[in-house]
VOPAGU-2260 file (C-alpha; in pm, 1 decimal, decimal comma):
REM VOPAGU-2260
SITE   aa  ch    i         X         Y         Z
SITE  UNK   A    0       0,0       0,0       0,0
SITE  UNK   A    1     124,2     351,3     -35,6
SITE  UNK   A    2     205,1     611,8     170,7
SITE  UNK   A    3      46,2     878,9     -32,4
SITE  UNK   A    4    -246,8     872,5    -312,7
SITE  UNK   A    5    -177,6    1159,8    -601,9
SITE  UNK   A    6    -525,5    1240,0    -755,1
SITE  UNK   A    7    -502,0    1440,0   -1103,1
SITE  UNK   A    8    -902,9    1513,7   -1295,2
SITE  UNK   A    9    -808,5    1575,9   -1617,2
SITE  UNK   A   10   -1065,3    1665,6   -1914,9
SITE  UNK   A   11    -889,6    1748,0   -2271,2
SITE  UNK   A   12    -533,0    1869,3   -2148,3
SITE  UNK   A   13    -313,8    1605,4   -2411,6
SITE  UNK   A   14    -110,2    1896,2   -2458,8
SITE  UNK   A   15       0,8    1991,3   -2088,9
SITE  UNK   A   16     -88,3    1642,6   -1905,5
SITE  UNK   A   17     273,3    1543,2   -1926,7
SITE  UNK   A   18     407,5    1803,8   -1752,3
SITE  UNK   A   19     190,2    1731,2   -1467,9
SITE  UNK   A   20     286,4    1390,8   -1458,2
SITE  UNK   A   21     608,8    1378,7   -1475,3
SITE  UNK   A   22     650,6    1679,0   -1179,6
SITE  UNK   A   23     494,7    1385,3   -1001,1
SITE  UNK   A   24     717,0    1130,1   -1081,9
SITE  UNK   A   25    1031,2    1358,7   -1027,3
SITE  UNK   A   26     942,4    1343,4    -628,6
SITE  UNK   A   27    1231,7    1283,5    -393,5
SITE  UNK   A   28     937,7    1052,1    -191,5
SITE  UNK   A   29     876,3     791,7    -442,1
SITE  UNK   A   30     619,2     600,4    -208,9
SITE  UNK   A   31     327,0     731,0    -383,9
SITE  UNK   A   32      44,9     608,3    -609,5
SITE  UNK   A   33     -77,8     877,0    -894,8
SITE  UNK   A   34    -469,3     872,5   -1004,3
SITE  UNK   A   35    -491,3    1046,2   -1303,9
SITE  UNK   A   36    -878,3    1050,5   -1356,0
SITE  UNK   A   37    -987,6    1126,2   -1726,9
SITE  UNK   A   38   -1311,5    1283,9   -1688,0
SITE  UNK   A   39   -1429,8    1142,1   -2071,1
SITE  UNK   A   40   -1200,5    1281,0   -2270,8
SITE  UNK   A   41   -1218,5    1343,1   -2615,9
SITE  UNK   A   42    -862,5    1379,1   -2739,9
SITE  UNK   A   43    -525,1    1207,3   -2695,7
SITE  UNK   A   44    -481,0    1283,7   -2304,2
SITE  UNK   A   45    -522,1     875,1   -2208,6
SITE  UNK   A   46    -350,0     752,3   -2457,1
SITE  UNK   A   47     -47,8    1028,4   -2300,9
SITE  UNK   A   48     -89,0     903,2   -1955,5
SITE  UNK   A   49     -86,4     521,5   -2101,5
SITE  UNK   A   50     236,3     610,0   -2223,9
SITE  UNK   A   51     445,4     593,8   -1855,1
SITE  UNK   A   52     566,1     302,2   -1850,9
SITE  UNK   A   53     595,7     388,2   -1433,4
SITE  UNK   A   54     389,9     104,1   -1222,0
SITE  UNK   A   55     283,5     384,7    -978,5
SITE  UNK   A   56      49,9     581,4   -1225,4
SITE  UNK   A   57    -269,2     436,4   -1244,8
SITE  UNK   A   58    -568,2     525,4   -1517,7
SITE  UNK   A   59    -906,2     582,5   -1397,5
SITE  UNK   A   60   -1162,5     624,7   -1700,5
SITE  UNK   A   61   -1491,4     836,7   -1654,0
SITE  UNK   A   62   -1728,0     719,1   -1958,2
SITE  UNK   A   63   -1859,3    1084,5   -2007,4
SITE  UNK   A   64   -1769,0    1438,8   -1891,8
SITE  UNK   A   65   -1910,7    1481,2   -1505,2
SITE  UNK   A   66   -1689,1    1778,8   -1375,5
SITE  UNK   A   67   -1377,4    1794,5   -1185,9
SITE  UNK   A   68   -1524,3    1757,8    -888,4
SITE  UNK   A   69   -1676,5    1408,2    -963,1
SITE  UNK   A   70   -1353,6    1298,9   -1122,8
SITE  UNK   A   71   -1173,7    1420,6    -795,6
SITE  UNK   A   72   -1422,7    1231,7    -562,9
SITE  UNK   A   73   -1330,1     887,7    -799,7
SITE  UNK   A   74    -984,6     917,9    -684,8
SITE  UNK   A   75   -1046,9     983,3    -361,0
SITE  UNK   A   76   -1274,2     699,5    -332,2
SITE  UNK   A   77   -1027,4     439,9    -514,2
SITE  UNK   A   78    -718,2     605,7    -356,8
SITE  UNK   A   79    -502,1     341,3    -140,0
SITE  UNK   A   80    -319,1     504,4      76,0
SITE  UNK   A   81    -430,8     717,1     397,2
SITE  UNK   A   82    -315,1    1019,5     280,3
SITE  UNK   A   83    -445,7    1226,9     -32,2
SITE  UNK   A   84    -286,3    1495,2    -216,4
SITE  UNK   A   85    -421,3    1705,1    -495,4
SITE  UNK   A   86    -286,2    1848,0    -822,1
SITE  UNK   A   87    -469,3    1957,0   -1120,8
SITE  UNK   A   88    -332,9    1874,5   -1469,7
SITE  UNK   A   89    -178,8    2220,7   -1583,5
SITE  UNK   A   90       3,8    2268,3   -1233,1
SITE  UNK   A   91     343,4    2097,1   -1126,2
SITE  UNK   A   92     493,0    2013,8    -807,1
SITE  UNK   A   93     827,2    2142,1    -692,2
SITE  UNK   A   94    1044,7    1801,1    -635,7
SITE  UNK   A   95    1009,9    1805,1    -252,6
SITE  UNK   A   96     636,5    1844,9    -214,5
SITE  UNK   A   97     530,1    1496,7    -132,4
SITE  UNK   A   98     816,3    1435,2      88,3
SITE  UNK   A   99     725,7    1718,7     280,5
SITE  UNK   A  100     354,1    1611,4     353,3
SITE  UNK   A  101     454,1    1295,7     430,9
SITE  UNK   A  102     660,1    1402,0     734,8
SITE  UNK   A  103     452,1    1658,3     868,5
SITE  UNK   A  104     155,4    1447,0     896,0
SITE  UNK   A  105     412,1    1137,0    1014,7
SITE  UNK   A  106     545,2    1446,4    1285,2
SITE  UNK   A  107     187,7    1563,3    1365,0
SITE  UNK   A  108     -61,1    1265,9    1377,4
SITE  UNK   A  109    -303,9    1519,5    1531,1
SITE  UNK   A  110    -333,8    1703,3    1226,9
SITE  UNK   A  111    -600,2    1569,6     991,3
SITE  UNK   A  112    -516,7    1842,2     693,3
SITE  UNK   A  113    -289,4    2083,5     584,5
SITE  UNK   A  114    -301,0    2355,2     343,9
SITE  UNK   A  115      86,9    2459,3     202,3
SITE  UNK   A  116     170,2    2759,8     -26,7
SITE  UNK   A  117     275,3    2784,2    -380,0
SITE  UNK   A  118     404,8    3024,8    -660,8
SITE  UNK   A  119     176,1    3170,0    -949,6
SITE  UNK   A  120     355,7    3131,3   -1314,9
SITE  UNK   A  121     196,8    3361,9   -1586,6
SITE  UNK   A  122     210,1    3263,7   -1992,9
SITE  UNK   A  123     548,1    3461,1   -2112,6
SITE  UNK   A  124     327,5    3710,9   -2341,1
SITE  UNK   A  125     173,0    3858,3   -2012,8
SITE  UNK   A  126     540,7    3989,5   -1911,5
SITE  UNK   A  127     405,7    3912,3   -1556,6
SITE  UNK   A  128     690,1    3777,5   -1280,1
SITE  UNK   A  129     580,3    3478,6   -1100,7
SITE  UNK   A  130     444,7    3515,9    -742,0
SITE  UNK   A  131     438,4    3354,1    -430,9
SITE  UNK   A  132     127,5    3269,9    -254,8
SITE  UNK   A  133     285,8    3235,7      94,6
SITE  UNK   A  134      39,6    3130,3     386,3
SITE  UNK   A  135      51,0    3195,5     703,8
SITE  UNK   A  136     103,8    2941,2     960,2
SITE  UNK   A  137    -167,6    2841,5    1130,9
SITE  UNK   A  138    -224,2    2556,6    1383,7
SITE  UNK   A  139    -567,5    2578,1    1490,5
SITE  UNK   A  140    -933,3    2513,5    1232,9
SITE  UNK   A  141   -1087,2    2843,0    1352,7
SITE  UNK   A  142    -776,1    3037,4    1316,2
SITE  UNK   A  143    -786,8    2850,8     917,0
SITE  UNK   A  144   -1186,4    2895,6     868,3
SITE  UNK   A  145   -1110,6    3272,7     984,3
SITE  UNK   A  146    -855,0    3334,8     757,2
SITE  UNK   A  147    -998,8    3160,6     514,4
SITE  UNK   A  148   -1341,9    3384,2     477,5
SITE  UNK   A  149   -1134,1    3684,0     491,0
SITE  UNK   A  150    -936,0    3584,6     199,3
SITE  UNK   A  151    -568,0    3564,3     369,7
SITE  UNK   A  152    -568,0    3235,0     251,5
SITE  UNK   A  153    -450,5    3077,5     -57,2
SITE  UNK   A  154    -686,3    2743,7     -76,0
SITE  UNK   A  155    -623,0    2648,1    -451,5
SITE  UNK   A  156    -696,5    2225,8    -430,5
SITE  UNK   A  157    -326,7    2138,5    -528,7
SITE  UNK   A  158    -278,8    2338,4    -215,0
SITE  UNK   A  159    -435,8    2059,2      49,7
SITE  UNK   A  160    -344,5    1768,7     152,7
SITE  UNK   A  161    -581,2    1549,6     395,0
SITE  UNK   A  162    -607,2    1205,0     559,6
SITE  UNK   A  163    -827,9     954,7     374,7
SITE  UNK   A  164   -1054,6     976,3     655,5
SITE  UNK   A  165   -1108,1    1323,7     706,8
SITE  UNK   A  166   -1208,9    1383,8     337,6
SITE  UNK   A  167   -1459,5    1140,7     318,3
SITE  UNK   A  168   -1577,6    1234,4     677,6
SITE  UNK   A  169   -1696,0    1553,6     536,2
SITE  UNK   A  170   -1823,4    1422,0     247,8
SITE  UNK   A  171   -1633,5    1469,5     -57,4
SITE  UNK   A  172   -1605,4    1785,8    -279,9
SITE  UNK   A  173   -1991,1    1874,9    -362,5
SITE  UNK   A  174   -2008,8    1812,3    -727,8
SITE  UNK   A  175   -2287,3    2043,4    -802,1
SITE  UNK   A  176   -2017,9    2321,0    -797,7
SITE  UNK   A  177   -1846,8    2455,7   -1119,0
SITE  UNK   A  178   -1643,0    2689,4    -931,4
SITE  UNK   A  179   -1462,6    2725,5    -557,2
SITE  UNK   A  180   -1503,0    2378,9    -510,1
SITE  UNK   A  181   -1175,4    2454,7    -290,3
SITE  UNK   A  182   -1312,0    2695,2     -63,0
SITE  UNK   A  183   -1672,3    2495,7       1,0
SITE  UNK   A  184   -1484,8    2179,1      97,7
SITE  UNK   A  185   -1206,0    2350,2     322,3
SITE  UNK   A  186   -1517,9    2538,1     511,5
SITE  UNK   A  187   -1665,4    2184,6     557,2
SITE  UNK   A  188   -1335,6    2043,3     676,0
SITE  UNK   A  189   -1303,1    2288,5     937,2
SITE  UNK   A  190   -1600,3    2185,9    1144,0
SITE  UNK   A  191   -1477,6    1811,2    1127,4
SITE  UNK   A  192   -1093,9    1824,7    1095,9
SITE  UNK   A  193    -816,2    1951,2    1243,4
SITE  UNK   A  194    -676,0    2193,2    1023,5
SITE  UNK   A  195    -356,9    2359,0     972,0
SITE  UNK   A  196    -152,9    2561,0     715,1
SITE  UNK   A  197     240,7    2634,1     630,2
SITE  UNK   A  198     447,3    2873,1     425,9
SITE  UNK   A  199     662,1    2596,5     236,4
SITE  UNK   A  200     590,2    2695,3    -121,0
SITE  UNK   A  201     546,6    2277,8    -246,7
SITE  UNK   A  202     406,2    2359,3    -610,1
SITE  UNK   A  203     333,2    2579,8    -931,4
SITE  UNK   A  204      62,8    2670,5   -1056,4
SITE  UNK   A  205      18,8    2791,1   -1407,2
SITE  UNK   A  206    -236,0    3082,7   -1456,4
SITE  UNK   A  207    -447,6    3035,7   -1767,7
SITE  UNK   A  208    -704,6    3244,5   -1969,0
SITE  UNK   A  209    -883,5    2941,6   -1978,9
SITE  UNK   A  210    -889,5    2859,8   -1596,9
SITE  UNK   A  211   -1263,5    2860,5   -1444,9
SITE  UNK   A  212   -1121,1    3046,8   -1172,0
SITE  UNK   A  213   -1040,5    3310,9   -1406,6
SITE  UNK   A  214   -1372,8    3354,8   -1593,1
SITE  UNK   A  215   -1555,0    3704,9   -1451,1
SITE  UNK   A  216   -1882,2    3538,9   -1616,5
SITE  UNK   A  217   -1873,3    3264,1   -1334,2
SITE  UNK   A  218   -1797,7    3461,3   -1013,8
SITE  UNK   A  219   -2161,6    3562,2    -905,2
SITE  UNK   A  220   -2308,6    3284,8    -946,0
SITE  UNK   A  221   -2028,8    3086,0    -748,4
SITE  UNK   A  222   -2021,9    3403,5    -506,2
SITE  UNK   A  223   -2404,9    3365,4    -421,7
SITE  UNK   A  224   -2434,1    3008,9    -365,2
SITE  UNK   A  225   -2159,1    3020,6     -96,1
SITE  UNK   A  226   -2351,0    3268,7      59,2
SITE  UNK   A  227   -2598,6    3043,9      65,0
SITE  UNK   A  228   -2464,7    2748,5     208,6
SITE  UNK   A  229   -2217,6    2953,9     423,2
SITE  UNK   A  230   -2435,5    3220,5     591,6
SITE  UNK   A  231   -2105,0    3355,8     797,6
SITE  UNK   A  232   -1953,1    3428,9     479,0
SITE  UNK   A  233   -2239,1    3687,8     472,0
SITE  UNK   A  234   -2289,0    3769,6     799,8
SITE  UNK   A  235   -2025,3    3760,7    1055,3
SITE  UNK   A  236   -1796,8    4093,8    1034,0
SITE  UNK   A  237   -1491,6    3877,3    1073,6
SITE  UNK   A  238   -1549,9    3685,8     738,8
SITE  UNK   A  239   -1722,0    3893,7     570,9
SITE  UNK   A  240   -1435,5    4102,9     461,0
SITE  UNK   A  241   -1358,8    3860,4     226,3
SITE  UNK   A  242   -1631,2    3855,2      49,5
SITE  UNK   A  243   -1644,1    4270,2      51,0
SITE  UNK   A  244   -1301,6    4269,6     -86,4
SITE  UNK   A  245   -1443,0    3954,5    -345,2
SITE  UNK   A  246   -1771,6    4176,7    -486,1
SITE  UNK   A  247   -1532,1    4476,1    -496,6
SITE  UNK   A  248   -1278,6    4317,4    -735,1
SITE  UNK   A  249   -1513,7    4178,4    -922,7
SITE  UNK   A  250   -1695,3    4519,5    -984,7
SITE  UNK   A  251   -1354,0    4697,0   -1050,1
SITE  UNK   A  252   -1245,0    4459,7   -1298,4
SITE  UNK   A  253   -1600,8    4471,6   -1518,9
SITE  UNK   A  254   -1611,1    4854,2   -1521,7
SITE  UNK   A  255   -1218,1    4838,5   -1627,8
SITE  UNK   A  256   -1289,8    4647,5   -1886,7
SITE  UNK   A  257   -1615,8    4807,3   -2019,6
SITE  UNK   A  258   -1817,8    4593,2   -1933,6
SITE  UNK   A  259   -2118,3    4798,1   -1745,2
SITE  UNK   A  260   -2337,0    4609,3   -1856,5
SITE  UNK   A  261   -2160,6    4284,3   -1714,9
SITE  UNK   A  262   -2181,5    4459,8   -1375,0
SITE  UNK   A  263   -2531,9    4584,0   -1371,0
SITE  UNK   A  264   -2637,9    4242,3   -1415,6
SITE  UNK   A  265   -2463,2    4083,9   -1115,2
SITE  UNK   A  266   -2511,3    4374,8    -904,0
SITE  UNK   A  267   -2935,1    4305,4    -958,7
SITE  UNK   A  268   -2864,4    3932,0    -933,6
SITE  UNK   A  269   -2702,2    3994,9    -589,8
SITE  UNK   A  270   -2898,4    4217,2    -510,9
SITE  UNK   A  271   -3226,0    4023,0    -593,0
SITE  UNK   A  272   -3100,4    3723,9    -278,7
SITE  UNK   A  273   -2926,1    3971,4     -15,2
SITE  UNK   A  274   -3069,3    4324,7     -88,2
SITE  UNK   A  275   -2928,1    4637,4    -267,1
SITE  UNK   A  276   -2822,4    4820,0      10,4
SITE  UNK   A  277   -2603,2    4513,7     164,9
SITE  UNK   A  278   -2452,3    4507,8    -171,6
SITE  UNK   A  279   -2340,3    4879,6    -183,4
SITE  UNK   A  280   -2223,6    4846,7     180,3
SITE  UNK   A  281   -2034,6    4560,9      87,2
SITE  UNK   A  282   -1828,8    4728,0    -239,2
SITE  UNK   A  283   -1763,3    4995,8     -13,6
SITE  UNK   A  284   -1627,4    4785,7     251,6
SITE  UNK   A  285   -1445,7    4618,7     -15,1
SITE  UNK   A  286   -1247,0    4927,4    -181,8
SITE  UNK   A  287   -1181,6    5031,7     139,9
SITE  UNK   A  288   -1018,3    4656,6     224,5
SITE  UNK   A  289    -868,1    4690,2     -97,0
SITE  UNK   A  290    -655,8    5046,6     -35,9
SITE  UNK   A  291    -582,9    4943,0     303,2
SITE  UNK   A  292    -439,0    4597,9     170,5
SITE  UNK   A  293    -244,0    4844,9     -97,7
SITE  UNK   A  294     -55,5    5060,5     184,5
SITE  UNK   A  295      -4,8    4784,8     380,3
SITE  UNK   A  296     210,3    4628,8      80,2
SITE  UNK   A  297     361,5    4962,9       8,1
SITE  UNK   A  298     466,8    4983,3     415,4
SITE  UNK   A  299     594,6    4621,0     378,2
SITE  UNK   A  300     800,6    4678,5      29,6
């Protein structure tokens, strides 16, 4: 049995699956099991995971397209070992990632997941620098869930790493959701788990146009149905900074780009579950989180 079970969804990626794979096979801990999950697709990306010759890479075939989410909870579900790690087809890890998880969960048997940090890698043509995503350390699932809702942590899935047990315990990642699977799962794990966070930087991950994290046209829906099932996100003053900060953003980035019309829309559709006037406070709360995160950089650099 292995120590740790890799699980990879993947849905059309021929061209950058191999990249993935192989970050995972360059791991200084080599007592590992990968489950790359192909979520029914429709080019040559299981015919380029067929092609490792490595023992430890296993194939899992979805008959037709069900999500991410559904291809993740496969994995987890036919995973061998007790602990799980995460990584999504167009992201790599940094050689010493799975070595690390599997001594600080050997170190801390108390701890039933951990969330670690990572650096951001933009497409050349952007002229962007890559960035860390540093975490703070945290020891203690309030402290997390805290941090979390205000949006001081980085939660991308490559980023957590769980026991079998825990995961499953909480039921799974909800595969209704298109979008911040990540952050629903984490807020469920927190009421069940213990739950902790570092600032070893363990992976890359590769922004992309494509990304569903990066599509404006997905964020209110995704934004109001966490509201939904995680009424602190609206309501306590403590979280909801992060979702100020969120609507803010969101509304900056439409009007940049011209699209009013874009941000009319979401602001009724928001405004239609929660009310206009919670909305308006919550932009404004939002800029204001916004400049103050600004000067506090500026202090800092």
């Amino acid at each position: 049995m292995p120590s740790i079970s890799v699980v990879m969804p993947v849905y059309n990626r021929e061209r950058v699956v191999r990249r993935a794979v192989d970050s995972v096979l360059a791991q200084t801990f080599v007592d590992f099991e990968l489950l790359v999950v192909d979520d029914g697709s429709s080019d040559g990306t299981a015919a380029a995971v067929e092609a490792f010759a490595d023992p430890r890479v296993r194939l899992l075939r979805q008959p037709e397209n069900r999500g991410g989410n559904a291809a993740r909870n496969r994995g987890v579900r036919e995973a061998q070992a007790p602990l799980i790690a995460f990584i999504d087809s167009d992201d790599r890890f940094l050689p010493g990632k799975l070595a690390y998880v599997a001594d600080y969960f050997a170190r801390r048997p108390d701890v039933d997941v951990l969330i670690d940090s990572f650096e951001l890698v933009y497409p050349p043509e952007t002229g962007k620098p890559k960035a860390l995503r540093t975490n703070p350390v945290l020891d203690d699932s309030a402290a997390v869930e805290t941090a979390i809702f205000a949006r001081r942590m980085f939660k991308a899935t490559p980023s957590i790493s769980l026991r079998k047990e825990a995961i499953v315990r909480a039921g799974l990642f909800d595969e209704a959701l298109k979008r911040r699977q990540d952050f629903d799962l984490m807020l469920r794990l927190v009421k069940t788990a213990r739950c902790a966070s570092t600032d070893a930087v363990l992976w890359t991950k590769e922004w992309s146009t494509d990304a569903i994290s990066a599509k404006a046209d997905t964020f209110m829906a995704a934004t109001i149905d966490l509201c939904r099932r995680h009424p602190d996100y609206l309501g306590a003053p403590a979280h909801r900074v992060g979702l100020a900060r969120d609507l803010a953003r969101h509304f900056l980035r439409l009007a940049g780009k011209g699209r009013i019309g874009a941000a009319v829309a979401d602001a009724r559709r928001f405004s239609s579950e929660f009310g206009a006037g919670r909305l308006a406070g919550l932009v404004a709360e939002g800029v204001g989180e916004i400049v103050r995160r600004k000067r506090e950089r500026s202090r800092k650099g």
